[in-house]
C-alpha positions as CSV (number, residue, x, y, z in Angstrom):
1,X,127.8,138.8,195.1
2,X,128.1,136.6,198.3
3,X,132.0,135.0,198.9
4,X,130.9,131.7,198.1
5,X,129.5,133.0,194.3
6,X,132.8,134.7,194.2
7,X,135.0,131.8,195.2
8,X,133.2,129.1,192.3
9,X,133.8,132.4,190.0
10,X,137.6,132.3,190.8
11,X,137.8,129.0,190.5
12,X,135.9,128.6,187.2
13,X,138.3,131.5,186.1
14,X,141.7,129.4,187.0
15,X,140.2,126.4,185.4
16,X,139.5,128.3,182.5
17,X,142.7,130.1,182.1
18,X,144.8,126.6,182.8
19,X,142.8,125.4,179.8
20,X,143.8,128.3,177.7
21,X,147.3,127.9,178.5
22,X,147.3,124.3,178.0
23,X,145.9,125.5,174.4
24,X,148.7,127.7,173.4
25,X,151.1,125.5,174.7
26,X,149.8,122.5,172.4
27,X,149.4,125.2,169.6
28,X,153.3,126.2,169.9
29,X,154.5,122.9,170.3
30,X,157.2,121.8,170.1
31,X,159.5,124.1,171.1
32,X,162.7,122.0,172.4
33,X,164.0,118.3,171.7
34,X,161.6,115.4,171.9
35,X,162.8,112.3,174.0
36,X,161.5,108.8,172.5
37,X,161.8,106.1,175.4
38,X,162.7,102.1,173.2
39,X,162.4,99.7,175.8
40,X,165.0,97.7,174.7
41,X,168.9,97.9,174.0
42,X,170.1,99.0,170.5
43,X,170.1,97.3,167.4
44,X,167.0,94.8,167.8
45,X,163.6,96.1,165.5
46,X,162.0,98.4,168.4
47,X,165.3,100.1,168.3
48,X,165.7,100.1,164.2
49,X,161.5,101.4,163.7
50,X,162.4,104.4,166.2
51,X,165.7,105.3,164.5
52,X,164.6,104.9,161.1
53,X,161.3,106.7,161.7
54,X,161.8,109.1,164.2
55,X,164.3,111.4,162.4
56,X,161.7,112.1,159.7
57,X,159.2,112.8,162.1
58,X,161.7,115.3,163.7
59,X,162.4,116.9,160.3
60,X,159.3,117.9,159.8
61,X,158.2,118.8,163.0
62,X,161.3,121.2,163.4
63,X,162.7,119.7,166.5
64,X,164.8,116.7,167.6
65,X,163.5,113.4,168.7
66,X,166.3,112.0,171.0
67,X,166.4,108.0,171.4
68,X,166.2,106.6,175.2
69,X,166.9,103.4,175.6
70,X,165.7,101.9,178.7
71,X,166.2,98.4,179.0
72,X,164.6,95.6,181.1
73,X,162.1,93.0,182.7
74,X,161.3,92.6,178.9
75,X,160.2,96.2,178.4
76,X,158.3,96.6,181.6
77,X,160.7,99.4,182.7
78,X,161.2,101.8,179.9
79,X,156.7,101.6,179.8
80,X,156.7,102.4,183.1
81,X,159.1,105.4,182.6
82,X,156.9,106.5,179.8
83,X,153.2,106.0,181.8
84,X,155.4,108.4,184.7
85,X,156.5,110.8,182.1
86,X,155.0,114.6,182.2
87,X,151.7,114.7,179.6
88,X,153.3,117.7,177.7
89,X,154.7,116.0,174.4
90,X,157.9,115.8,175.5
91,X,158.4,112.2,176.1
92,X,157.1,109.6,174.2
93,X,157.8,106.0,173.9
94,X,157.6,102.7,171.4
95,X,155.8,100.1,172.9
96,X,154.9,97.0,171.2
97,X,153.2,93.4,171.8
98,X,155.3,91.8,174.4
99,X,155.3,95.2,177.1
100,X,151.9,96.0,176.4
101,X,149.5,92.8,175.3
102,X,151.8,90.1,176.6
103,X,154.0,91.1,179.4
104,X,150.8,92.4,181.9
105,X,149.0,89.3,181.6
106,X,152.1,87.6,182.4
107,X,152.9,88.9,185.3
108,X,150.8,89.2,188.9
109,X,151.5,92.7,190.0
110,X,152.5,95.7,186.9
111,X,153.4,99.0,187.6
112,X,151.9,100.4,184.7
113,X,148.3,99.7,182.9
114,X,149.0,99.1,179.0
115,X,145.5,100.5,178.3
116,X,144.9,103.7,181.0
117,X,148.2,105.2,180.9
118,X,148.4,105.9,177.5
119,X,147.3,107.8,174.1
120,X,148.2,105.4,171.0
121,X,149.9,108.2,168.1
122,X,150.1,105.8,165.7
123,X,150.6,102.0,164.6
124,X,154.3,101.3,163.1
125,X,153.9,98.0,161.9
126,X,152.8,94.7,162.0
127,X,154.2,91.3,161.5
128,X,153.4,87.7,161.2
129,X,154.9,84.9,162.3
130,X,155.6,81.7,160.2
131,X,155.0,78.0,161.4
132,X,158.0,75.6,160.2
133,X,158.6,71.9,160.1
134,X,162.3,70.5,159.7
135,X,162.9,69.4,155.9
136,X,162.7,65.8,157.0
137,X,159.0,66.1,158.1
138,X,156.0,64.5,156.7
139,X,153.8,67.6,157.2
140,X,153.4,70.1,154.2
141,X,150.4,71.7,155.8
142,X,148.1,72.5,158.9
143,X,145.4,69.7,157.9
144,X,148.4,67.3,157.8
145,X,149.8,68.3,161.0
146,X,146.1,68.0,162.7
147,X,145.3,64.8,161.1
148,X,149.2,63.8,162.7
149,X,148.2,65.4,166.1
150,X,144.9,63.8,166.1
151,X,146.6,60.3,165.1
152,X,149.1,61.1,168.0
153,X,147.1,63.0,170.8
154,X,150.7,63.2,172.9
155,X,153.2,62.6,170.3
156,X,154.0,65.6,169.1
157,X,155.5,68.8,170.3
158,X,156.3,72.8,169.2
159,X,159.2,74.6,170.6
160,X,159.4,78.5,171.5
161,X,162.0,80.6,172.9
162,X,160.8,80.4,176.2
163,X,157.3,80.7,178.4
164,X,155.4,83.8,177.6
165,X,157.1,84.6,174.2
166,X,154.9,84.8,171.2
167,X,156.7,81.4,169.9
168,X,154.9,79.7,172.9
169,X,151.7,81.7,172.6
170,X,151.6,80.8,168.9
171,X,151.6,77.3,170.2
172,X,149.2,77.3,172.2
173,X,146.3,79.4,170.0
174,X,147.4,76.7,167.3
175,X,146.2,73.9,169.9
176,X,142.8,75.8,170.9
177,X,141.9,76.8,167.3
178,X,142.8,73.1,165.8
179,X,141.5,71.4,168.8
180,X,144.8,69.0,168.9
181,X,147.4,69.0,171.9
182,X,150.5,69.8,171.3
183,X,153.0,69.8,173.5
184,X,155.2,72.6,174.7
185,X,159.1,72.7,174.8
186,X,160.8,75.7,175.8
187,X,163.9,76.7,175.6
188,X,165.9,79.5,176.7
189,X,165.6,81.4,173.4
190,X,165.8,81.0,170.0
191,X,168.5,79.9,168.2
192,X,168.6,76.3,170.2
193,X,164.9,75.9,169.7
194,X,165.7,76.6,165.7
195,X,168.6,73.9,165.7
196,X,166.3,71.1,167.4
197,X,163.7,71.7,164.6
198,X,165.8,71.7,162.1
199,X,167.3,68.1,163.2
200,X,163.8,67.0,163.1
201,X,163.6,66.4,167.7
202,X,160.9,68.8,167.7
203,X,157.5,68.8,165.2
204,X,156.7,72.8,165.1
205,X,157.7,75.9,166.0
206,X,156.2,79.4,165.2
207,X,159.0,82.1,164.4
208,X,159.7,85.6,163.0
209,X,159.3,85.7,159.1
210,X,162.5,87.8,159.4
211,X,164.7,85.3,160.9
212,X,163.3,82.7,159.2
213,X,162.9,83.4,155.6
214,X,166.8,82.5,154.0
215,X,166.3,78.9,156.1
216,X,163.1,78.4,154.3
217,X,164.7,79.7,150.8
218,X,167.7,77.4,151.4
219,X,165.1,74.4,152.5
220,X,166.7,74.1,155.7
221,X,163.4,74.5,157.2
222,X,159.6,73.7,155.2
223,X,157.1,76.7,156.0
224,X,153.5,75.4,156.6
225,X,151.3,78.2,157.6
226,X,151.7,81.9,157.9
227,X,149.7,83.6,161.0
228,X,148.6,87.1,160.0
229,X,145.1,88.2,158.5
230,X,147.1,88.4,154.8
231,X,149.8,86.5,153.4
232,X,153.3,87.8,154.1
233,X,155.0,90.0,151.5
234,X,158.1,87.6,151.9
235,X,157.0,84.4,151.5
236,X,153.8,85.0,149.4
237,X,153.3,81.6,148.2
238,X,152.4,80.5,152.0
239,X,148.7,80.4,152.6
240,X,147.9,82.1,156.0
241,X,146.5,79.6,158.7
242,X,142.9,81.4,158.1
243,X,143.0,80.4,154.7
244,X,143.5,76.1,156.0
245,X,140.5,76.9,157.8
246,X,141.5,77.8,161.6
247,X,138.8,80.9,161.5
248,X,140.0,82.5,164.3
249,X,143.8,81.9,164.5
250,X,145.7,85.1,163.9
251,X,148.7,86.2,165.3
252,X,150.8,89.3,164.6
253,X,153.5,91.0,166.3
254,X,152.9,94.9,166.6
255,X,154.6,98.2,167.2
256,X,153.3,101.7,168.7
257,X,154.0,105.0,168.9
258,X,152.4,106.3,172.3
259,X,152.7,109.5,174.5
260,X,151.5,109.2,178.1
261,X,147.8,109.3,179.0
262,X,146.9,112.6,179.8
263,X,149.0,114.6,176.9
264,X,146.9,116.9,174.9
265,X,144.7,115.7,172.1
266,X,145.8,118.8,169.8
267,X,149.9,117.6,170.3
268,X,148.6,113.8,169.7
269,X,147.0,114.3,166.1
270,X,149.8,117.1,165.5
271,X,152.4,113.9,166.4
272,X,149.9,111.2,164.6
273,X,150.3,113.7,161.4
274,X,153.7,113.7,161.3
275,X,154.8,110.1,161.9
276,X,151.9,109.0,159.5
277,X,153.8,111.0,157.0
278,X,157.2,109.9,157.7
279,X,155.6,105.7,157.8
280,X,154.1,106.7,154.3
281,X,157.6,107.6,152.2
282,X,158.2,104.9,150.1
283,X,161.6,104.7,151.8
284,X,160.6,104.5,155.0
285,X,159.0,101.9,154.0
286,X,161.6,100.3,152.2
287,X,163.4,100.1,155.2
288,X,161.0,99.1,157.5
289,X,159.8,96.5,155.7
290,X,163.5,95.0,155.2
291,X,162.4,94.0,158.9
292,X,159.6,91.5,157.9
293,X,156.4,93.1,158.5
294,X,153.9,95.7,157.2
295,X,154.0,99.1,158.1
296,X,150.6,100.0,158.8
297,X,150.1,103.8,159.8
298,X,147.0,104.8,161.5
299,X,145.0,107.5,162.8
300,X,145.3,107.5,167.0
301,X,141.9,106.4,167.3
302,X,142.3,103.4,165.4
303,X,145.6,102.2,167.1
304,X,144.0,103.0,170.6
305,X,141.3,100.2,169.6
306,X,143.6,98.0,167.9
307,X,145.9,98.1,170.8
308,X,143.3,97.3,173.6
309,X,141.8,94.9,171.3
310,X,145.0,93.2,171.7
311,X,145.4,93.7,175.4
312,X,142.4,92.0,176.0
313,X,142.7,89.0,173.2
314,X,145.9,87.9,175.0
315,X,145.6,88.9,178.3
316,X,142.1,86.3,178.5
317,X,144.3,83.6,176.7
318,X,146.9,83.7,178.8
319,X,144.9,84.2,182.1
320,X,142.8,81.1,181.1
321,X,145.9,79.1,180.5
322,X,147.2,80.0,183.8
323,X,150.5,80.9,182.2
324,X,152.3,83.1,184.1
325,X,156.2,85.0,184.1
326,X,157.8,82.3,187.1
């Protein structure tokens, strides 16, 4: 055997014993706490899904799952944490619509990739948003809001929480799919943007079903479309935008348990079983549904090609818009 036979034999022989190591470490796993990154501060719904979930998951799994919050640049920094974070199981992160479809297409220079640096576990949930009209309003449904809009090329506006958000977004799929031209107001969140519709100074505005539901019970606002693919579980006797004939107008807001790119695909499907089976007790769901959407476990496969579906529907929106984060 010549040294340069025997060299490609040593290395083969590393390579091959890294890989076994890497396969009993996977099969042993885990074997100390687990550290979920939330990219936001305590008490909003990416918070509540990985509290309520994540102690299930741990239960069964025999190990802790400690809750990081990392706050900031609207998510940006606890994702980026996560994409840097050893591949070994041992970190693991929620991410959701804004810090992984939104957020990037936003903003001109990202120090993560939503779609490379990461291995989707499992969906959490997904929720629609609602489109409301003060009480006072004419408009009971989309046709009567297009037939307005097209009566009224410049006359009539829709109000988000701010440029980017999935309020303005909403907004602006709404004028592509229906062809009209709204025009939008943004303000700097919210609650202000909820008090002008209300009083009737702005026409639309697309918001959580969550936020929105006891207004619309109480008649303070008037629903008039629901965005999802299916009608939502709260307000059930909304027809979905789909169903008023905009084909191609759905919006949902999303959430994601991910692990960074490289972790083993043995720990992944061991961590997909386990929160699949914690999203699935009919109390989990109880609770996560208190929240306004649908939980909608998955296998990872599936949420890796939902999520870059997603990536790519809004980053090409937003690109071609040439809405950006200044």
């Amino acid at each position: 055997m010549n040294a340069t036979t025997a060299r490609r034999l040593g290395g083969l022989a590393t390579i091959a014993g890294l890989m076994f190591a890497g396969m009993v470490s996977a099969q042993n796993y885990p074997v100390r706490p687990i550290r979920m990154i939330v990219p936001f501060p305590p008490g909003g719904s990416t918070d509540t899904y990985a509290r309520v979930v994540s102690p299930k998951a741990a239960e069964s799994l025999g190990q802790q799952i400690v809750i990081d919050n990392r706050t900031g640049a609207g998510g940006a920094i606890g994702a980026e944490l996560a994409a840097r974070a050893p591949a070994d199981g041992y970190t693991l992160w929620l991410g959701q619509t804004a810090n992984l479809a939104i957020g990037p297409a936003l903003r001109a220079k990202n120090n993560y990739d939503p779609i490379a640096d990461y291995n989707a576990i499992t969906l959490v949930q997904r929720a629609s948003s609602v489109l409301v009209v003060s009480p006072s309003s004419p408009l009971k449904n989309l046709k009567d809001l297009i037939d307005l809009a097209q009566k009224k090329p410049d006359g009539l506006t829709y109000g988000s929480a701010g440029v980017g958000t999935a309020g303005h977004l909403n907004g602006h799929l709404l004028n592509l799919s229906a062809g009209i031209n709204l025009t939008h107001v943004p303000y700097k969140g919210a609650a202000p943007a909820v008090v002008d519709l209300m009083a009737g100074r702005i026409t639309i505005m697309a918001t959580s079903i969550g936020s929105s539901a006891s207004f619309i019970r109480q008649g303070k606002m008037r629903a008039i479309a629901t965005t999802g693919y299916k009608r939502a579980r709260q307000l059930p006797e909304i027809p979905t935008a789909m169903e008023q004939g905009l084909k191609n107008f759905e919006v949902t807001t999303w959430h994601v348990f991910m692990a960074p790119a490289k972790t083993s695909p043995v720990i992944v499907e061991l961590l997909n079983k386990h929160f699949v089976a914690a999203l699935n007790l009919p109390e989990m769901q109880e609770k996560l549904m208190s929240e306004g959407g649908e939980v909608t476990p998955t296998t990872s496969k599936e949420a890796n090609t939902f999520v870059k579906s997603e990536v790519q529907k809004w980053g090409t929106l937003i690109r071609k818009a040439g809405i950006t984060a200044d």
